[in-house]
CHARMM-style PDB file with segment names, atoms N, HN, CA, C and O in Angstrom:
ATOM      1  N   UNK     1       0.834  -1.195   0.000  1.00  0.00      PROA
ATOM      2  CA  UNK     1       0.000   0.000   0.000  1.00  0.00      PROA
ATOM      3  C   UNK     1       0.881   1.261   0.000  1.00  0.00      PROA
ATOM      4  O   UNK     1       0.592   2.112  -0.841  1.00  0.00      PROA
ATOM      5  N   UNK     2       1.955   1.511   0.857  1.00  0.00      PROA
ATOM      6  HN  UNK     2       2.189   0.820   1.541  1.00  0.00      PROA
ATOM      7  CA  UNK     2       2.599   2.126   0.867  1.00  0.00      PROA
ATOM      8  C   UNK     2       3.333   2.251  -0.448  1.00  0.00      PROA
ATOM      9  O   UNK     2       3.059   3.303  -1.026  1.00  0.00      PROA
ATOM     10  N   UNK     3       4.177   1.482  -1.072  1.00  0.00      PROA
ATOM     11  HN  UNK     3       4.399   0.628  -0.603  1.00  0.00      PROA
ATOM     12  CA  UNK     3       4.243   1.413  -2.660  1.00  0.00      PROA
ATOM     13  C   UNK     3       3.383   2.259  -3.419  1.00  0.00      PROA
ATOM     14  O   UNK     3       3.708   3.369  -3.841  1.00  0.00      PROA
ATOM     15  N   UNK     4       2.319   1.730  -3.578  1.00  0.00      PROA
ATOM     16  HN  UNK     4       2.055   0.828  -3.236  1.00  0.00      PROA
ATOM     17  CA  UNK     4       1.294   2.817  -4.233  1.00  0.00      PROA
ATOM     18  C   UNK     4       0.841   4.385  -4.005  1.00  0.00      PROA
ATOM     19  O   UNK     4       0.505   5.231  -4.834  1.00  0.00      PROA
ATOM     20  N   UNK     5       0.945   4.448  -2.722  1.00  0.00      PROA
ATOM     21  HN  UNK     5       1.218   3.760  -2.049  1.00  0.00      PROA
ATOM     22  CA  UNK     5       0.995   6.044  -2.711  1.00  0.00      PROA
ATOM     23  C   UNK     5       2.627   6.486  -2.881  1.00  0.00      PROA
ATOM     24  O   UNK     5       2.530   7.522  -3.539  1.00  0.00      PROA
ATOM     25  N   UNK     6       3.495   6.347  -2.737  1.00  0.00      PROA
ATOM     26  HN  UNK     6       3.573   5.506  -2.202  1.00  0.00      PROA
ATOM     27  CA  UNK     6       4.869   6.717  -3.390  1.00  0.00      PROA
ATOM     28  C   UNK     6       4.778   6.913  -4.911  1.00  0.00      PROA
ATOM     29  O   UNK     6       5.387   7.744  -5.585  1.00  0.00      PROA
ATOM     30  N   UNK     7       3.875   5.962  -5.330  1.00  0.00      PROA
ATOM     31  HN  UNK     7       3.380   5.287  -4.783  1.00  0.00      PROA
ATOM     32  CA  UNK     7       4.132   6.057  -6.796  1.00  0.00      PROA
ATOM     33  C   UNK     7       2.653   7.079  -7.491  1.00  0.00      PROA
ATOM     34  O   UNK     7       2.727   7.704  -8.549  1.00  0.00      PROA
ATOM     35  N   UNK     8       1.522   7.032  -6.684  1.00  0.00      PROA
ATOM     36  HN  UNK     8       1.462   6.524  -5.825  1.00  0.00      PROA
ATOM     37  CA  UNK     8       0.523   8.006  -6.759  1.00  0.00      PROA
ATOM     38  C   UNK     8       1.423   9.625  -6.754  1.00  0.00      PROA
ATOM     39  O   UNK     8       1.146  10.596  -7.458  1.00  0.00      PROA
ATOM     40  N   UNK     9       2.476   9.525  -5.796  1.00  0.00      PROA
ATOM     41  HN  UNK     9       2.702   8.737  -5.224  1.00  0.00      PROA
ATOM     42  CA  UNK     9       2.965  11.084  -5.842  1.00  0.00      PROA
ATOM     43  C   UNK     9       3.789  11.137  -6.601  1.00  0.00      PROA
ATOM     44  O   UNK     9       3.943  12.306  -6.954  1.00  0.00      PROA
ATOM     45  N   UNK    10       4.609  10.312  -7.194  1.00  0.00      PROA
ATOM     46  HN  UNK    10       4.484   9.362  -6.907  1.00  0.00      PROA
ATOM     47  CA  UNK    10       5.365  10.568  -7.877  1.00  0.00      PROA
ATOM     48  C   UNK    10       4.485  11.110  -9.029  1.00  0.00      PROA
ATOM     49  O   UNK    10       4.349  12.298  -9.323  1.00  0.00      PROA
ATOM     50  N   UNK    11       3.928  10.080  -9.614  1.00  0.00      PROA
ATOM     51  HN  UNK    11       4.038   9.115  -9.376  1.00  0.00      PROA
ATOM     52  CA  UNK    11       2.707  10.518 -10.791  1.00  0.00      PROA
ATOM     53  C   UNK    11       2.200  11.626 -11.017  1.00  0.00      PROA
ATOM     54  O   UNK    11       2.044  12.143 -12.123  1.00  0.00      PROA
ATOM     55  N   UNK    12       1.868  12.121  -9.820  1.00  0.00      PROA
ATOM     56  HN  UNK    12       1.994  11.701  -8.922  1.00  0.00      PROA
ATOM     57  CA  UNK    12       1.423  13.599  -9.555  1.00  0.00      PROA
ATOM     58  C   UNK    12       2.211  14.984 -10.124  1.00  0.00      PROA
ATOM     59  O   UNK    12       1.938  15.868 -10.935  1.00  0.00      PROA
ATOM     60  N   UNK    13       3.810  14.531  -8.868  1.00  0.00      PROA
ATOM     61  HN  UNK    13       4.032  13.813  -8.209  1.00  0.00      PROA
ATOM     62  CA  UNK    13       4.521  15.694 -10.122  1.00  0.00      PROA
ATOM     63  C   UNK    13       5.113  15.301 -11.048  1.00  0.00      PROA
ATOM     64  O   UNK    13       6.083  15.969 -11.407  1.00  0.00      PROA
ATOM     65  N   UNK    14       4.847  14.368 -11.610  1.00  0.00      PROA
ATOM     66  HN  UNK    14       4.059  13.826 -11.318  1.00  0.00      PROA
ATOM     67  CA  UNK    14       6.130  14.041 -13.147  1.00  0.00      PROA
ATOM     68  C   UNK    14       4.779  14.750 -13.793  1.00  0.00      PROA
ATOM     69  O   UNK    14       5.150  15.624 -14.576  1.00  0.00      PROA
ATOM     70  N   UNK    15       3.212  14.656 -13.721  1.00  0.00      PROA
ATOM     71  HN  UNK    15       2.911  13.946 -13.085  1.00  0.00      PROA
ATOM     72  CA  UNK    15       2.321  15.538 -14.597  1.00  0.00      PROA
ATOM     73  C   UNK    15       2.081  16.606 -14.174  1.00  0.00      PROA
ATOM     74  O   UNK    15       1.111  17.034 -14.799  1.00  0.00      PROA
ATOM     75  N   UNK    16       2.522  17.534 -13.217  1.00  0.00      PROA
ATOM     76  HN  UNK    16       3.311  17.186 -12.709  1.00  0.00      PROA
ATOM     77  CA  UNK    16       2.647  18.538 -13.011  1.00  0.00      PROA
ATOM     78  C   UNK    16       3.927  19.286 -13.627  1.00  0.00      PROA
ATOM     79  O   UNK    16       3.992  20.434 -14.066  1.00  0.00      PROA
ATOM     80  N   UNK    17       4.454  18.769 -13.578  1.00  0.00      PROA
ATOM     81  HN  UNK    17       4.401  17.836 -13.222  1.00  0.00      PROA
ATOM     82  CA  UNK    17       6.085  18.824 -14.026  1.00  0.00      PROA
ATOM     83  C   UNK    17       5.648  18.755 -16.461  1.00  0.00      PROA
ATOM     84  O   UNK    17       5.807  19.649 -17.292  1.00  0.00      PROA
ATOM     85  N   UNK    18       5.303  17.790 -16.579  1.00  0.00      PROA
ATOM     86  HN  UNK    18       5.173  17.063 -15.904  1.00  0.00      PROA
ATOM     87  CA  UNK    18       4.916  17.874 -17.448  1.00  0.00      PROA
ATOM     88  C   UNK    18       3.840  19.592 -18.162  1.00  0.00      PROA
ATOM     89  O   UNK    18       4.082  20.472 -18.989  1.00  0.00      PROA
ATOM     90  N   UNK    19       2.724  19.278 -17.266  1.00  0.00      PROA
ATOM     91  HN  UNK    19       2.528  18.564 -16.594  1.00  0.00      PROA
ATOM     92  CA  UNK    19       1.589  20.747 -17.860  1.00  0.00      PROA
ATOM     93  C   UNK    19       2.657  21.913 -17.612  1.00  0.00      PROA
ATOM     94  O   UNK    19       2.855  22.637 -18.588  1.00  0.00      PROA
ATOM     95  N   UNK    20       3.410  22.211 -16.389  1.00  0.00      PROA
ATOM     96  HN  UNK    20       3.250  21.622 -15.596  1.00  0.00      PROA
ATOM     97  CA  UNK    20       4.604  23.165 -16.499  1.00  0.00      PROA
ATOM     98  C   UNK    20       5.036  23.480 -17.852  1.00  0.00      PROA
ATOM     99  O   UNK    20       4.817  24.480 -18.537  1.00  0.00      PROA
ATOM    100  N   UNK    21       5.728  22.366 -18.106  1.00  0.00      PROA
ATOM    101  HN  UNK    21       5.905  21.555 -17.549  1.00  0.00      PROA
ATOM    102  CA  UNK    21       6.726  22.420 -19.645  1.00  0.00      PROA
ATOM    103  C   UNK    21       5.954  22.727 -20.652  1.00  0.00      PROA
ATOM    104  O   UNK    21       6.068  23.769 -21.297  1.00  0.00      PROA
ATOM    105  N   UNK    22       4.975  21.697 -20.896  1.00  0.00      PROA
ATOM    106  HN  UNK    22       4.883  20.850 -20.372  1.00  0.00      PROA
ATOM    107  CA  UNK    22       4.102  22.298 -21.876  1.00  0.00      PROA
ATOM    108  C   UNK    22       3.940  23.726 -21.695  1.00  0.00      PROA
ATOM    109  O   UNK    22       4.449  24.597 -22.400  1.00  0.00      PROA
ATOM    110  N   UNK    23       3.313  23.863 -20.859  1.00  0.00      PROA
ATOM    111  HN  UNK    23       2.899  23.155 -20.287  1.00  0.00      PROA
ATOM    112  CA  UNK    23       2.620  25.337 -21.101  1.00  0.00      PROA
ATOM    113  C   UNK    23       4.071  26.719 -21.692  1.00  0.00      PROA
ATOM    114  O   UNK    23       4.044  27.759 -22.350  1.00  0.00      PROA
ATOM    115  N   UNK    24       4.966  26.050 -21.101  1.00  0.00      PROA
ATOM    116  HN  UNK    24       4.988  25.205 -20.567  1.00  0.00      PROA
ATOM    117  CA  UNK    24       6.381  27.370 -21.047  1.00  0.00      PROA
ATOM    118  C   UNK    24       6.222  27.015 -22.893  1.00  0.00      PROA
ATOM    119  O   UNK    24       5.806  27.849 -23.697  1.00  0.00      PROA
ATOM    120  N   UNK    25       6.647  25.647 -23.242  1.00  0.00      PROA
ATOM    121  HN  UNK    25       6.985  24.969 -22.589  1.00  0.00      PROA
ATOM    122  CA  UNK    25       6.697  25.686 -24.581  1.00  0.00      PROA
ATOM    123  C   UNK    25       5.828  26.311 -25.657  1.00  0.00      PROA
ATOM    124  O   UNK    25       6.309  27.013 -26.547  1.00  0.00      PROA
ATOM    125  N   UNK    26       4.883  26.109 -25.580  1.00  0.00      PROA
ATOM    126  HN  UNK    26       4.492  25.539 -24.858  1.00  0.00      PROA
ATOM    127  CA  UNK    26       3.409  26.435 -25.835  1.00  0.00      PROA
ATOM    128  C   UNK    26       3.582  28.221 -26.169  1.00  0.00      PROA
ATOM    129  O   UNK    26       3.185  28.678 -27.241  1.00  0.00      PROA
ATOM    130  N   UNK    27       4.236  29.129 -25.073  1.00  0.00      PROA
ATOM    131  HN  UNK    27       4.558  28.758 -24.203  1.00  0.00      PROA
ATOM    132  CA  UNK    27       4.452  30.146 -24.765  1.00  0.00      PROA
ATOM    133  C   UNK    27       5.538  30.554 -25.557  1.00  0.00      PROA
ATOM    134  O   UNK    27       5.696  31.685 -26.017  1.00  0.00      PROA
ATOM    135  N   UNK    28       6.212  29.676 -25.684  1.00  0.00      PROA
ATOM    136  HN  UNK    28       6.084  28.757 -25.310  1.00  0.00      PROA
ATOM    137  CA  UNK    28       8.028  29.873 -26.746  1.00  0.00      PROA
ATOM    138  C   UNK    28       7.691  29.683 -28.496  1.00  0.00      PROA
ATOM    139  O   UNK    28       8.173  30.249 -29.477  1.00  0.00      PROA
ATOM    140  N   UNK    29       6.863  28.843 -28.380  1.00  0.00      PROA
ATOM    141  HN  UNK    29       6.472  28.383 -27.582  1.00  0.00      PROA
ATOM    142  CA  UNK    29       6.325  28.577 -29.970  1.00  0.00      PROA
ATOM    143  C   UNK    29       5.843  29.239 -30.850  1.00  0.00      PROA
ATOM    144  O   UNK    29       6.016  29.397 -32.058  1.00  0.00      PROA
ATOM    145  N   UNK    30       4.629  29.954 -29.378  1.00  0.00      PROA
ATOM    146  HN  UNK    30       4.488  29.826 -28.396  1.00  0.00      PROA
ATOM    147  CA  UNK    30       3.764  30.707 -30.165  1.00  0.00      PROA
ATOM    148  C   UNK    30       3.986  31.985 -30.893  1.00  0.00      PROA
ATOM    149  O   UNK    30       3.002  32.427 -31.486  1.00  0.00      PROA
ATOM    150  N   UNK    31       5.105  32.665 -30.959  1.00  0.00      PROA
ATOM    151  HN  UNK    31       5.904  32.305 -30.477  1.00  0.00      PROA
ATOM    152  CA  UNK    31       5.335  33.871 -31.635  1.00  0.00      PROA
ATOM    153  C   UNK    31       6.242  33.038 -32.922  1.00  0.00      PROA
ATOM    154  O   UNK    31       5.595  33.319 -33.931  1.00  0.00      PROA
ATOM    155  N   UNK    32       7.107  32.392 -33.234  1.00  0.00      PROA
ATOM    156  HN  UNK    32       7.633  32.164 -32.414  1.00  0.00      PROA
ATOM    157  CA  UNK    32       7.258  31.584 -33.891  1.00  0.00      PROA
ATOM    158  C   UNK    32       5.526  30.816 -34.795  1.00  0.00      PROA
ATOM    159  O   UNK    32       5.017  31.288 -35.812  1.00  0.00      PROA
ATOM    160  N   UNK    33       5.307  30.305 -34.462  1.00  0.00      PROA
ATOM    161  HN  UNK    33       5.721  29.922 -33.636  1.00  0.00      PROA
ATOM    162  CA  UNK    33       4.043  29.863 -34.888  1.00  0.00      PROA
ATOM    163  C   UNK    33       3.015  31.125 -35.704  1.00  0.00      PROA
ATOM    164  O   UNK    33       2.523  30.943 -36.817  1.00  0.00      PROA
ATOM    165  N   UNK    34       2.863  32.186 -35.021  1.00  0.00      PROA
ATOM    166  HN  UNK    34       3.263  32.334 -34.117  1.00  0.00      PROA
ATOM    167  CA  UNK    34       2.217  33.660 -34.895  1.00  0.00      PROA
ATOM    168  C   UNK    34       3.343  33.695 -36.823  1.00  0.00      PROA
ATOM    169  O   UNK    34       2.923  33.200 -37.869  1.00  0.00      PROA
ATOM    170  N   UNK    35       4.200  34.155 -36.710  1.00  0.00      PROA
ATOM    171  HN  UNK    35       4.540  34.558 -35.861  1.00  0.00      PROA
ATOM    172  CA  UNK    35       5.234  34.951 -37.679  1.00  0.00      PROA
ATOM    173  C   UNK    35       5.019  33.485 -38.827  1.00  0.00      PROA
ATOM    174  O   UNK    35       5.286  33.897 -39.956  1.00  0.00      PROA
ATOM    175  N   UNK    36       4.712  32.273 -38.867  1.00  0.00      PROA
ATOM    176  HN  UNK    36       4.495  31.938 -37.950  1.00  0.00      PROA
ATOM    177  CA  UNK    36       4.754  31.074 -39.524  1.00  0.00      PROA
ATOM    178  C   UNK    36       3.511  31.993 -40.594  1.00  0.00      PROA
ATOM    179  O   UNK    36       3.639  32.577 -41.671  1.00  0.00      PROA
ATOM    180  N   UNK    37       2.569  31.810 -39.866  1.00  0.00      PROA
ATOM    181  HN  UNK    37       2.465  31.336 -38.992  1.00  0.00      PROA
ATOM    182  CA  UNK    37       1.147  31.943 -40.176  1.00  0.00      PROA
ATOM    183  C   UNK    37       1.242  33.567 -41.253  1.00  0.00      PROA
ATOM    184  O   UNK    37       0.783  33.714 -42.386  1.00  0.00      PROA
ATOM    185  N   UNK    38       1.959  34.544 -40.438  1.00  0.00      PROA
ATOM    186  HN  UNK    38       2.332  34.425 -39.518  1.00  0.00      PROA
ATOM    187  CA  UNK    38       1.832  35.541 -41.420  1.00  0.00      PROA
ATOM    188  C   UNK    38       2.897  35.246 -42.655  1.00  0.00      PROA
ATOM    189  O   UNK    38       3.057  35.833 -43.725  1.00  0.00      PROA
ATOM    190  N   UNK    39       3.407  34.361 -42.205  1.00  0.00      PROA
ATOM    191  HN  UNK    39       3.276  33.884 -41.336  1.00  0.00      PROA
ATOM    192  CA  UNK    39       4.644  34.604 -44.188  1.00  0.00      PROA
ATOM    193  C   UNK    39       3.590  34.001 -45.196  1.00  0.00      PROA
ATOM    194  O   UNK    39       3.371  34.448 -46.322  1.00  0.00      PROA
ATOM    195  N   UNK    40       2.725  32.475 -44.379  1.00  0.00      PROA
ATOM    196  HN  UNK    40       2.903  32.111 -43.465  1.00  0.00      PROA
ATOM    197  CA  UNK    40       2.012  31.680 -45.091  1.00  0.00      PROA
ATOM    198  C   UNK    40       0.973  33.061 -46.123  1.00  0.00      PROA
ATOM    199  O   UNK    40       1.093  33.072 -47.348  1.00  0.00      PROA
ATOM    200  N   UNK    41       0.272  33.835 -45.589  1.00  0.00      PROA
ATOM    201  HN  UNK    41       0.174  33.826 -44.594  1.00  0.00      PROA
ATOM    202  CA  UNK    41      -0.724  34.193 -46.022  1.00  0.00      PROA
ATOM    203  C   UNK    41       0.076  35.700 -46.469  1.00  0.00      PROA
ATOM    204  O   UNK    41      -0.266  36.029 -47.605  1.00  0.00      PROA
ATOM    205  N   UNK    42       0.745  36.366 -46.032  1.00  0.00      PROA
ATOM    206  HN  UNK    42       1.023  36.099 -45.109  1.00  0.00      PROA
ATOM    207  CA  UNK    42       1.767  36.715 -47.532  1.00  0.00      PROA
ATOM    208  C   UNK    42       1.774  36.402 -48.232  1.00  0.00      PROA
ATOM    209  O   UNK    42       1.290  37.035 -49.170  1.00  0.00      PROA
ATOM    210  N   UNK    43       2.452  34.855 -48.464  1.00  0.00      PROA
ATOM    211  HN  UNK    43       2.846  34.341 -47.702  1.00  0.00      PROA
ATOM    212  CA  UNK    43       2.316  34.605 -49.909  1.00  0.00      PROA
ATOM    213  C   UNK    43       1.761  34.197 -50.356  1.00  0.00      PROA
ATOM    214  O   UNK    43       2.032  34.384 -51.542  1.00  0.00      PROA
ATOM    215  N   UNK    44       0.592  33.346 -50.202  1.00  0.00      PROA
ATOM    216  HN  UNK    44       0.372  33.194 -49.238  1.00  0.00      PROA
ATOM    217  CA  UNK    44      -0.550  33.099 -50.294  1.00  0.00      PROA
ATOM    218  C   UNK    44      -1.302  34.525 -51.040  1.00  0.00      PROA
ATOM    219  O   UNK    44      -2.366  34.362 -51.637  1.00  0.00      PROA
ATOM    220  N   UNK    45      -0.718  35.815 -50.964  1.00  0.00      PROA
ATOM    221  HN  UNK    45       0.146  35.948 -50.478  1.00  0.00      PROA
ATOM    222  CA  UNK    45      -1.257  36.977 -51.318  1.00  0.00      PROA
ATOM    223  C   UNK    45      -0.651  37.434 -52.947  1.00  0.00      PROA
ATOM    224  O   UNK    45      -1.142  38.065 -53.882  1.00  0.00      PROA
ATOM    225  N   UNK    46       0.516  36.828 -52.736  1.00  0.00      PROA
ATOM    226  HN  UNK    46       0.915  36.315 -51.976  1.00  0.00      PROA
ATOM    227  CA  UNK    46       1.507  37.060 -53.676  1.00  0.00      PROA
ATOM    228  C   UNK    46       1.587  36.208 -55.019  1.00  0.00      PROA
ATOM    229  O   UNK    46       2.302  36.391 -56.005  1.00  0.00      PROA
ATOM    230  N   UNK    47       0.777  35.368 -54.801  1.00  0.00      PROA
ATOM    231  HN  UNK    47       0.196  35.219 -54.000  1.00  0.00      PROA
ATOM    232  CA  UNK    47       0.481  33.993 -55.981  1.00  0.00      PROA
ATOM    233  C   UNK    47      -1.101  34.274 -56.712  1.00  0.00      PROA
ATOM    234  OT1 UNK    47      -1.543  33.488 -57.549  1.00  0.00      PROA
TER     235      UNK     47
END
């Protein structure tokens, strides 16, 4: 029993730890992603 809650917490922050990262990435991408989108439809303007 004890086993299992060790590994219940661990679980806990390796996905806390996880939505963290995501979200920072998510945050790093998105102006990258943002500037993707405007070249697309630039040229998309240009054709």
């Amino acid at each position: 029993m004890k086993r299992k809650k060790l590994l219940q917490d661990e679980l806990e922050q390796v996905e806390d730890k996880l939505r963290a990262e995501m979200a920072w990435f998510r945050n790093e991408i998105k102006p990258l992603k943002d500037r993707q989108r405007q070249i697309l439809d630039e040229l998309e303007n240009l054709t």
